[in-house]
Every structure is written in C-alpha cells, then in structure tokens.
DRENDO-1510 file (C-alpha; in Angstrom, 1 decimal, always signed):
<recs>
REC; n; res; u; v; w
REC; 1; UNK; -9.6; +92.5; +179.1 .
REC; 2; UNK; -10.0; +95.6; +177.5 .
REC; 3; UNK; -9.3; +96.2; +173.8 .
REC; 4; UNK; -5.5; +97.9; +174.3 .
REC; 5; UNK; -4.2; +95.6; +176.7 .
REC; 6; UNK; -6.0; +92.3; +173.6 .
REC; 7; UNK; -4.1; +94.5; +171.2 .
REC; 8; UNK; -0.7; +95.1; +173.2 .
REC; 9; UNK; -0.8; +91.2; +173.7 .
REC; 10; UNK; -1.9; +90.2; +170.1 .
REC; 11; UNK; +1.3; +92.2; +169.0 .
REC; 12; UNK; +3.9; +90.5; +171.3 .
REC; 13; UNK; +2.9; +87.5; +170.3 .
REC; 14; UNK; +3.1; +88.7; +166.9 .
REC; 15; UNK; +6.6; +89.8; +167.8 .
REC; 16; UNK; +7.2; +86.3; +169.4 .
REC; 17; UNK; +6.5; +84.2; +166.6 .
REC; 18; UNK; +8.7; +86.3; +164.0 .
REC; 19; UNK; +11.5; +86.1; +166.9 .
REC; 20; UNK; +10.7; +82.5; +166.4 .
REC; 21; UNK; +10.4; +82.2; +162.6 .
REC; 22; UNK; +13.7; +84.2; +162.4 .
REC; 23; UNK; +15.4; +82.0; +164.4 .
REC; 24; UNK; +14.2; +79.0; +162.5 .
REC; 25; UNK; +15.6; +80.6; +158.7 .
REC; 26; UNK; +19.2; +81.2; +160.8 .
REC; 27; UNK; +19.2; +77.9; +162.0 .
REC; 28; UNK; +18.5; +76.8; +158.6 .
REC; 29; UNK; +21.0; +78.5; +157.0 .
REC; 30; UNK; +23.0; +77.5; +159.6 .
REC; 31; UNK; +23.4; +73.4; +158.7 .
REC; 32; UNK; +23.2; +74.5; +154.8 .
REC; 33; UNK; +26.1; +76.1; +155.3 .
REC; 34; UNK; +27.6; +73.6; +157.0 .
REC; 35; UNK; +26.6; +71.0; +155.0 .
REC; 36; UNK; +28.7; +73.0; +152.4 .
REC; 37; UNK; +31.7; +73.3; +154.1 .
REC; 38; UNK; +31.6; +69.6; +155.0 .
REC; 39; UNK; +31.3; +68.7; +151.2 .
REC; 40; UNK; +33.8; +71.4; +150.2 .
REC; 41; UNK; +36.3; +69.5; +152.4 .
REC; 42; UNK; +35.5; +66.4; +151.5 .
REC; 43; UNK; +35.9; +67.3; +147.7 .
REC; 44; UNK; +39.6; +68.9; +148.7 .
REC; 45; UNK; +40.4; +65.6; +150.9 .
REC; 46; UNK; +39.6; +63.9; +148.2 .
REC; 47; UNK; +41.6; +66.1; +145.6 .
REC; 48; UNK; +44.5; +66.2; +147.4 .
REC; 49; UNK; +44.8; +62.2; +147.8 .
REC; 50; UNK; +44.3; +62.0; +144.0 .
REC; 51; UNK; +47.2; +64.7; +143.7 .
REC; 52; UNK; +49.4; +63.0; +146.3 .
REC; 53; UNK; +48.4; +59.7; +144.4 .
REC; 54; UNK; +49.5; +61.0; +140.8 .
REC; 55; UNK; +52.7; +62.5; +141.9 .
REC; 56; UNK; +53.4; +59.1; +143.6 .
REC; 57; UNK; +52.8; +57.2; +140.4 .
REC; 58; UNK; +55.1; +59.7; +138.3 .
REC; 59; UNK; +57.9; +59.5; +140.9 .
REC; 60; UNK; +57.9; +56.2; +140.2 .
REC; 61; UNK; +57.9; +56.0; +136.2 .
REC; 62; UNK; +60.1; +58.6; +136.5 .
REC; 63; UNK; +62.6; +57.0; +138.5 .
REC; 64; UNK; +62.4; +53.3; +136.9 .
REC; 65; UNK; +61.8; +51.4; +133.5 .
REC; 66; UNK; +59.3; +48.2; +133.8 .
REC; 67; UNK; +62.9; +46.4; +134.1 .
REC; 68; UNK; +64.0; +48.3; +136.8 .
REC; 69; UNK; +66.5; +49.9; +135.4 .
REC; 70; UNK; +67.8; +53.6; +135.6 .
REC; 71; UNK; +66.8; +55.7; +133.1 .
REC; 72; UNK; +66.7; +59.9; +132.3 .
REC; 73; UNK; +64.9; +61.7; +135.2 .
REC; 74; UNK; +63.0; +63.9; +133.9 .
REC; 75; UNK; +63.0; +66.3; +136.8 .
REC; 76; UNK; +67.0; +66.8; +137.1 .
REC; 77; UNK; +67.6; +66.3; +133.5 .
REC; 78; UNK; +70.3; +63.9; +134.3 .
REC; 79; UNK; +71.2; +60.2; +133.4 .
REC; 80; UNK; +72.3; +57.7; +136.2 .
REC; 81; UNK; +74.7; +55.0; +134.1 .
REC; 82; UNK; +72.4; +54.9; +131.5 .
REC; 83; UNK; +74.2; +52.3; +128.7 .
REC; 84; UNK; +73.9; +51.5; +125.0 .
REC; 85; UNK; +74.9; +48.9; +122.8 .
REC; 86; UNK; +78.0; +50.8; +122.5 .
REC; 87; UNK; +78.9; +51.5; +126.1 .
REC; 88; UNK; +77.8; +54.5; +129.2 .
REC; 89; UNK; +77.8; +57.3; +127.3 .
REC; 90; UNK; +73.7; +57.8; +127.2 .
REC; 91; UNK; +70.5; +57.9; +125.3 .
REC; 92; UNK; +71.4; +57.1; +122.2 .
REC; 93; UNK; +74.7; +58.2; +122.1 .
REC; 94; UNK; +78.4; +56.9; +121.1 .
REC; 95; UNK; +81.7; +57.3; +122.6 .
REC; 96; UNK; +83.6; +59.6; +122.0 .
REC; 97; UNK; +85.0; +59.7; +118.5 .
REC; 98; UNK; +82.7; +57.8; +117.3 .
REC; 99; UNK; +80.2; +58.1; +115.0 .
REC; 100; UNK; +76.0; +58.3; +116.0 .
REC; 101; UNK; +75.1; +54.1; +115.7 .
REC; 102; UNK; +71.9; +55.4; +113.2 .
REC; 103; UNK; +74.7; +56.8; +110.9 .
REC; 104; UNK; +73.3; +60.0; +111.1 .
REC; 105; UNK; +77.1; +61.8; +111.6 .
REC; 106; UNK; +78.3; +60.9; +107.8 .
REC; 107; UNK; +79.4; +60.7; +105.4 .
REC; 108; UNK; +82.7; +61.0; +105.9 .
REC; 109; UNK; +85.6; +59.1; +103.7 .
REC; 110; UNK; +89.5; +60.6; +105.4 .
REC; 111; UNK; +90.6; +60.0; +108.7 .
REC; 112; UNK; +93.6; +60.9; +110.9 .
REC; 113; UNK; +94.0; +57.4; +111.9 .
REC; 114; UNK; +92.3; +54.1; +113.1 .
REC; 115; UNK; +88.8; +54.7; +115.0 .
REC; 116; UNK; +88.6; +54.4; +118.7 .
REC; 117; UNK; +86.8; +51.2; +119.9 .
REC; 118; UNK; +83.2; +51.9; +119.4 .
REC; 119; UNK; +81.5; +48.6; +119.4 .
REC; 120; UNK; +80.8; +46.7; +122.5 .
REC; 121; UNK; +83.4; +43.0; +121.3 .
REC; 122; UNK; +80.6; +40.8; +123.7 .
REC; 123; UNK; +77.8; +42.1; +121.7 .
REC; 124; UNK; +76.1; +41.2; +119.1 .
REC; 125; UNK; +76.1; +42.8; +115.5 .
REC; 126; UNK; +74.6; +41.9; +112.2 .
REC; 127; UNK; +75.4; +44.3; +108.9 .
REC; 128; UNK; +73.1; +44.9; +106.3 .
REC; 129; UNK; +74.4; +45.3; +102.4 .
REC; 130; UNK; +71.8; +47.2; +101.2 .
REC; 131; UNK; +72.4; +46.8; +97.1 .
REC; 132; UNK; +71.1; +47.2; +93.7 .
REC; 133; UNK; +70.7; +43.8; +93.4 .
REC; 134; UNK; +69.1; +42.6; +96.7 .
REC; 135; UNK; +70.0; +42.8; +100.5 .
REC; 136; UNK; +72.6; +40.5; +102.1 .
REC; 137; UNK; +72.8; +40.1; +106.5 .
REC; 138; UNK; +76.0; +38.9; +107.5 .
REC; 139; UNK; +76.3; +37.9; +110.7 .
REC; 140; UNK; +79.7; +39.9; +112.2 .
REC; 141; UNK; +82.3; +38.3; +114.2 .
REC; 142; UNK; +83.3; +40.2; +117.2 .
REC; 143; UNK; +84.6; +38.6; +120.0 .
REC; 144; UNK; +86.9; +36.5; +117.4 .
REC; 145; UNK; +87.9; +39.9; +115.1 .
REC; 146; UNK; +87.7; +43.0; +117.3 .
REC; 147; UNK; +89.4; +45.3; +116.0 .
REC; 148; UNK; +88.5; +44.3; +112.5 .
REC; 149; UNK; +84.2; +44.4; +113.1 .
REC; 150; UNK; +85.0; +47.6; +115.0 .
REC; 151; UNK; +86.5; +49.1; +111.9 .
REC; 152; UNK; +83.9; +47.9; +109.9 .
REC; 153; UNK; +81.2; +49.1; +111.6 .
REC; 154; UNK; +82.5; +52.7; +112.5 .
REC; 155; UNK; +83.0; +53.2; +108.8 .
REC; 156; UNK; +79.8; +51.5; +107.8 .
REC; 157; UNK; +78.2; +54.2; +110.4 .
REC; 158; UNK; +80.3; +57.1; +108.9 .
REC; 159; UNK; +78.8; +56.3; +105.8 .
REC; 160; UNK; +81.5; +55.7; +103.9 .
REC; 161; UNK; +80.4; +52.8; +102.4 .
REC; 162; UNK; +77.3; +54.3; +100.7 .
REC; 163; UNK; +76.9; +54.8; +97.6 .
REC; 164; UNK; +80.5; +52.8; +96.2 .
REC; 165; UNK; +80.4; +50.2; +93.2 .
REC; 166; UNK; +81.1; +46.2; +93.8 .
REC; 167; UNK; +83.5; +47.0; +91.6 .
REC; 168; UNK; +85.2; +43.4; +91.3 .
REC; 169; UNK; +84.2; +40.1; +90.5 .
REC; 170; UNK; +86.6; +36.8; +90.0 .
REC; 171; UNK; +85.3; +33.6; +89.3 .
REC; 172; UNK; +89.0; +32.2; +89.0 .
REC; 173; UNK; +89.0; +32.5; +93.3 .
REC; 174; UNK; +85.1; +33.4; +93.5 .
REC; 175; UNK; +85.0; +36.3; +94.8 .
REC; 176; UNK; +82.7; +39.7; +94.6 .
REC; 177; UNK; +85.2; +42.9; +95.7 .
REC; 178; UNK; +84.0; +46.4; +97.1 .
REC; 179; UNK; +84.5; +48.8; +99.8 .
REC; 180; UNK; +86.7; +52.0; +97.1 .
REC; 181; UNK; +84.4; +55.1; +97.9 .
REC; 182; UNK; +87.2; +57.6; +96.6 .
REC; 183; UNK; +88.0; +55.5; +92.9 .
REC; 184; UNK; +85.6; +52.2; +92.9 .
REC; 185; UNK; +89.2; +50.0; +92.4 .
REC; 186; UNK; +91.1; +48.0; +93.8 .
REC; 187; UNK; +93.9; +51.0; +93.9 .
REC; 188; UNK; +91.2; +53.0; +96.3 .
REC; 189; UNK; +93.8; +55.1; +98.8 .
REC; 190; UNK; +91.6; +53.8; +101.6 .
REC; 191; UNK; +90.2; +55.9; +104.5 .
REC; 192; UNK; +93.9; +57.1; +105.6 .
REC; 193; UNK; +95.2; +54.2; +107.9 .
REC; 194; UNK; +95.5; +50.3; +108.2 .
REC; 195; UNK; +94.7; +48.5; +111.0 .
REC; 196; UNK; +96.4; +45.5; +112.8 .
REC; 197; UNK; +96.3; +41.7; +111.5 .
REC; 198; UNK; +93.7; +39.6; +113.5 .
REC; 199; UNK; +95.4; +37.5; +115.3 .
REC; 200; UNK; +99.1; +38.6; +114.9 .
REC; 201; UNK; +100.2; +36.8; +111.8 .
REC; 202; UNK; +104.2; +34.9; +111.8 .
REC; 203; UNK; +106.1; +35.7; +108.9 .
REC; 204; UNK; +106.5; +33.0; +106.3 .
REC; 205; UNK; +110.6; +31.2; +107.2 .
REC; 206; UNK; +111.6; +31.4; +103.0 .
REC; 207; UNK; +109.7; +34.6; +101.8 .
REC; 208; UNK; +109.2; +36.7; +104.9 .
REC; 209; UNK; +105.5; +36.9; +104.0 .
REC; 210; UNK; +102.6; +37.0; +106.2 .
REC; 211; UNK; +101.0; +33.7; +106.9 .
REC; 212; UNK; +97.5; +33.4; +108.3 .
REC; 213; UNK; +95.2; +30.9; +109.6 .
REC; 214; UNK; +92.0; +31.5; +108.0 .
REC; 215; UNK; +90.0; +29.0; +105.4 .
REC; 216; UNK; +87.4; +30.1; +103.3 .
REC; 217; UNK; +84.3; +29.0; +102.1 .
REC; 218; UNK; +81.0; +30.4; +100.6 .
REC; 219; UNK; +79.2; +33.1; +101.9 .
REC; 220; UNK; +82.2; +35.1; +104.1 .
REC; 221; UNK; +82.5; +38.7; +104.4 .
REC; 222; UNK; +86.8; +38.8; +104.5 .
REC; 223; UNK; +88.9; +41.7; +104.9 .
REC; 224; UNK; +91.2; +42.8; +102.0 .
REC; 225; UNK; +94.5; +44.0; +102.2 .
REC; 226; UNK; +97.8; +44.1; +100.3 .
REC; 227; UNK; +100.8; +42.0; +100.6 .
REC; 228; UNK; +102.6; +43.4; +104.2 .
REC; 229; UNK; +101.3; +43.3; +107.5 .
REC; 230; UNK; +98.7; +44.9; +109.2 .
REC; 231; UNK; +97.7; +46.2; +105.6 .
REC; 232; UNK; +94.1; +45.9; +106.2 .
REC; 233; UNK; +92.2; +49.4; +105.9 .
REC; 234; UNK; +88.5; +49.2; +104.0 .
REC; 235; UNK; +88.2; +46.9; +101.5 .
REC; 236; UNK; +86.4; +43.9; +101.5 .
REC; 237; UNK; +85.5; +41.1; +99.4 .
REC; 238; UNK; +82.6; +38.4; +99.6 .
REC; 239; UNK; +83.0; +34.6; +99.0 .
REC; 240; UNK; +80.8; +33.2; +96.8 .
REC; 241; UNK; +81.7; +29.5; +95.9 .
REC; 242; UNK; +84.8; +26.8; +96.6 .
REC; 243; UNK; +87.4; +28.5; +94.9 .
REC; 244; UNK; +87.9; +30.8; +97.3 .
REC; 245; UNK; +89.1; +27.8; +99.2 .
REC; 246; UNK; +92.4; +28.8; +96.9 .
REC; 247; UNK; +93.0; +31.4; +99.4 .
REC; 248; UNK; +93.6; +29.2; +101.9 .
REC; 249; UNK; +97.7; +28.8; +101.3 .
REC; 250; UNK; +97.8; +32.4; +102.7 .
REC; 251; UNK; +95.2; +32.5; +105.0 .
REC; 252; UNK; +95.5; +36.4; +106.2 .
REC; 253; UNK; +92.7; +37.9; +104.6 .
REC; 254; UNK; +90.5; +38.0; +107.9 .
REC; 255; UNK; +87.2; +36.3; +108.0 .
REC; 256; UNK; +84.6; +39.4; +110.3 .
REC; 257; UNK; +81.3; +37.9; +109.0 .
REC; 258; UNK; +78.7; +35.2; +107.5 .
REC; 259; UNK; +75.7; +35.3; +105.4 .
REC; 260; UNK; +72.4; +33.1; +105.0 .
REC; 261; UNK; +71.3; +31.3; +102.3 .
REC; 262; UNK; +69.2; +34.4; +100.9 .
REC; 263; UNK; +72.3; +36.4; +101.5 .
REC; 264; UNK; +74.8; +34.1; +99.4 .
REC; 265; UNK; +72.0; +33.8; +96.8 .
REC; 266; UNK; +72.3; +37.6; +96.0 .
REC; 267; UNK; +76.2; +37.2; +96.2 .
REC; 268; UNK; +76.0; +34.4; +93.7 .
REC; 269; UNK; +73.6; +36.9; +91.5 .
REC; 270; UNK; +76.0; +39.4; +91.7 .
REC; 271; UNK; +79.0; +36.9; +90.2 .
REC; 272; UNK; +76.6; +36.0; +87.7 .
REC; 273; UNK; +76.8; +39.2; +86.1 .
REC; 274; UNK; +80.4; +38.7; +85.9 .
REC; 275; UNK; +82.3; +40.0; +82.5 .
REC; 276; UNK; +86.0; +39.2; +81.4 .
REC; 277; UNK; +88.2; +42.9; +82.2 .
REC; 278; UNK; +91.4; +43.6; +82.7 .
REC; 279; UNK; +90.6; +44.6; +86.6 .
REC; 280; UNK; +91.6; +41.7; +88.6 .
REC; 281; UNK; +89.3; +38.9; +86.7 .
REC; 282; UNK; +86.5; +41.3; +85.7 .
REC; 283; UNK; +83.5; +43.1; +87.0 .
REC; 284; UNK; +79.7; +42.9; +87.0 .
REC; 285; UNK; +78.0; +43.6; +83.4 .
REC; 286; UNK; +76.6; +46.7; +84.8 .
REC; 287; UNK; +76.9; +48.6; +87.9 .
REC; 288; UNK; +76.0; +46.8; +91.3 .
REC; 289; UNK; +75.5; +49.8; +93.6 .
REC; 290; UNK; +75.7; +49.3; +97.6 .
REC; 291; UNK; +73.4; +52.0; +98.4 .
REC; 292; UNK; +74.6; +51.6; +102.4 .
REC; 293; UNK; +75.2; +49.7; +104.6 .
REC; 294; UNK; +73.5; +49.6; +107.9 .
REC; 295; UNK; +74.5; +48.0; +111.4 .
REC; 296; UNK; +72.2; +46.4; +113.8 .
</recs>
C-alpha cells in the first residue's frame, strides 16, 4: 500500500472515530437531558398534589368548626346561620337595638322606651357587681323573669350602671339599694320607662294595691319599684339578712338573681358600713362605688 492511499485511510478512520465519539457526547447529552425532564416532572407532580392537598385541607377548615358547625367563609365573606348567645344575628353581634354583649356601645343612661328582647330566656346568665368593696356573681333568673333579666342585662351592657353609688342601706328590712346613675337616690328619674310586673300581679280586694308572690331571703338581687303596677324601671336592691323576709306581705318587688356565699359576704360588708341618715334608713359610711357591672 503506498503512503497516500496508508494516509487517505489513516484519515477516514480518523474521521470515523470522531463520527463515533460525537455520537457518543449527543447520546449523552441525550439521557441527561432526559433524566432532567423526568425529575422536573416528578418535582411538578409532586407540587401540584401538595397544592391540590392544601387547598383541600383549607376548604375544609374553611367550611367547618371541629363541631361541625357553620361558621364565616372566608372566601365569600358571608355567614350561614351563624348564632350567639343572643340570637342569629352573627359574630359577635346583638340584635337589633341592642347593645354589643362586651358593653362596648355605652354608656348610655335615657331611652325612648323599654329595650327589645336581647337575651336568649333559655340561656344562661350570671352578672358580675364589680364594686369598691369586692365583687358579688349573682346567678340571673331568666326563664322565671324574662322581661325583668332582659332589662337588667341590656342596661348593665349600656353601661348605665357603671360608675353609680349603693347609695342605700336599711338594716330595719336588710337591705343594700343602688341602680340611680342620674342622682345616686332613691328619687333617680330612671332610664325613661318602666317595665311590666313579673308575673301579672292581682290588685289587693281593700286597697287596690299590687300584691305579689315573692318571699325573700338573704343573698337576692330584687327589682325596685314604686307603689303602682308595672313600676319597675332600674333600681335594684340586694338582700342581705332575714328582715327582708318583712317584705314578704307585698311580695312584688321581683326576685331576677342569687349570689354565693362570697357574694353575700361582700353584701353583708357593705351593710356593715351602714350609718343612721335621713335617706330611707341610712347609707354606707363612705362611698361604695359599683365600678360596672358586667354579664356573662
């Protein structure tokens, strides 16, 4: 073989083998490049069933409370019969005319007339005398005294309770009197209404008078009222010790609520105080302040 034709052959195979080698680095770029794509996917696949899986879980926590029950969707911004302790009118809302249950519409002392009903009478209430001298929980009395705890509470939420003087006490029937924002007296004009005798009291056959069928005993929270019926309005007064049991030949001063022990024990503190006036019996020896009084 002469030395063009060893040459001519030397370079195809030359040619041959980089042919070759070329072919090799495509393939190989080839299956990296698939390899990529395969793990690109897989990381999507995998992204998108972690998305799906999310907006699942939200739908869900979104739609129900651990109770099952409805509550705000988020997404529409709307409540499906969402209901409080004070009946379907939302989160944290009251009915209309009423005031906010955290007493955060007040104060307010005049009013056109009697509130609307804005306690729930099968519930459960408990009001808190927050006071200078201690705190006292009575335990209210609803589904007996509806329309009496309901006017209690909505003025108690108003605020109009905050801040006034147990301006009364009376050893003689054993009682401790408050509830007078505008004068701290018994002659307190009241918050510009009365409200209806629980139950219906009968007139009395020789004197016409309203007769009643409460008793009384230590510890009551009793409305106050003057001598006609349905005279009831804001004032209140809290037993303290058998002679209120005097009472008891007129019976209309509604019983709404009961205290504890610990509660009587501040109510008896309060009378403790008590100092001979011309007011009714007397008063406490200095002022006994009910900084408000808050409804749970």
């Amino acid at each position: 073989m002469g030395r063009a034709q060893r040459r001519k052959q030397e370079n195809r195979l030359r040619r041959l083998e980089e042919v070759k080698a070329a072919a090799q680095r495509r393939a190989g770029r080839r299956r990296k490049l698939a390899t990529r794509t395969a793990a690109l996917v897989v990381v999507a696949v995998a992204a998108l069933f972690l998305i799906l899986q999310v907006a699942t879980d939200d739908e869900t926590s979104v739609a129900v409370d651990t109770t099952g029950a409805p509550v705000l969707d988020a997404a529409e911004g709307t409540v499906a019969d969402v209901r409080t302790e004070d009946g379907p009118s939302g989160v944290g809302a009251a009915p209309a005319g009423c005031p906010a249950p955290d007493g955060s519409d007040g104060p307010r002392l005049d009013f056109d007339g009697p509130p609307p009903m804005c306690i729930d009478p099968a519930a459960g209430y408990t009001a808190v005398f927050h006071t200078s001298e201690g705190e006292m929980r009575f335990e209210l009395t609803p589904a007996d005294t509806p329309q009496t705890v309901n006017n209690f509470v909505t003025l108690a939420r108003w605020g109009y309770y905050d801040g006034t003087l147990l301006f009364r006490t009376d050893p003689s029937i054993d009682i401790i009197q408050g509830g007078s924002p505008h004068t701290n007296s018994p002659s307190d004009p009241g918050p510009g209404y009365t409200i209806p005798d629980e139950p219906p009291f009968a007139p009395d056959p020789d004197t016409g008078r309203p007769v009643g069928p409460y008793r009384y005993q230590p510890g009551q929270l009793v409305m106050a009222r003057s001598a006609g019926f349905d005279s009831g309005g804001a004032q209140f007064f809290i037993t303290t010790g058998p002679n209120a049991a005097l009472l008891d030949s007129q019976g209309v001063y509604v019983v709404f609520g009961t205290t504890d022990a610990a509660g009587l024990e501040v109510a008896r503190s309060i009378m403790d105080l008590h100092v001979a006036t011309g007011n009714m019996g007397g008063a406490p020896s200095r002022d006994v302040v009910v900084y408000s009084i808050t409804v749970e």
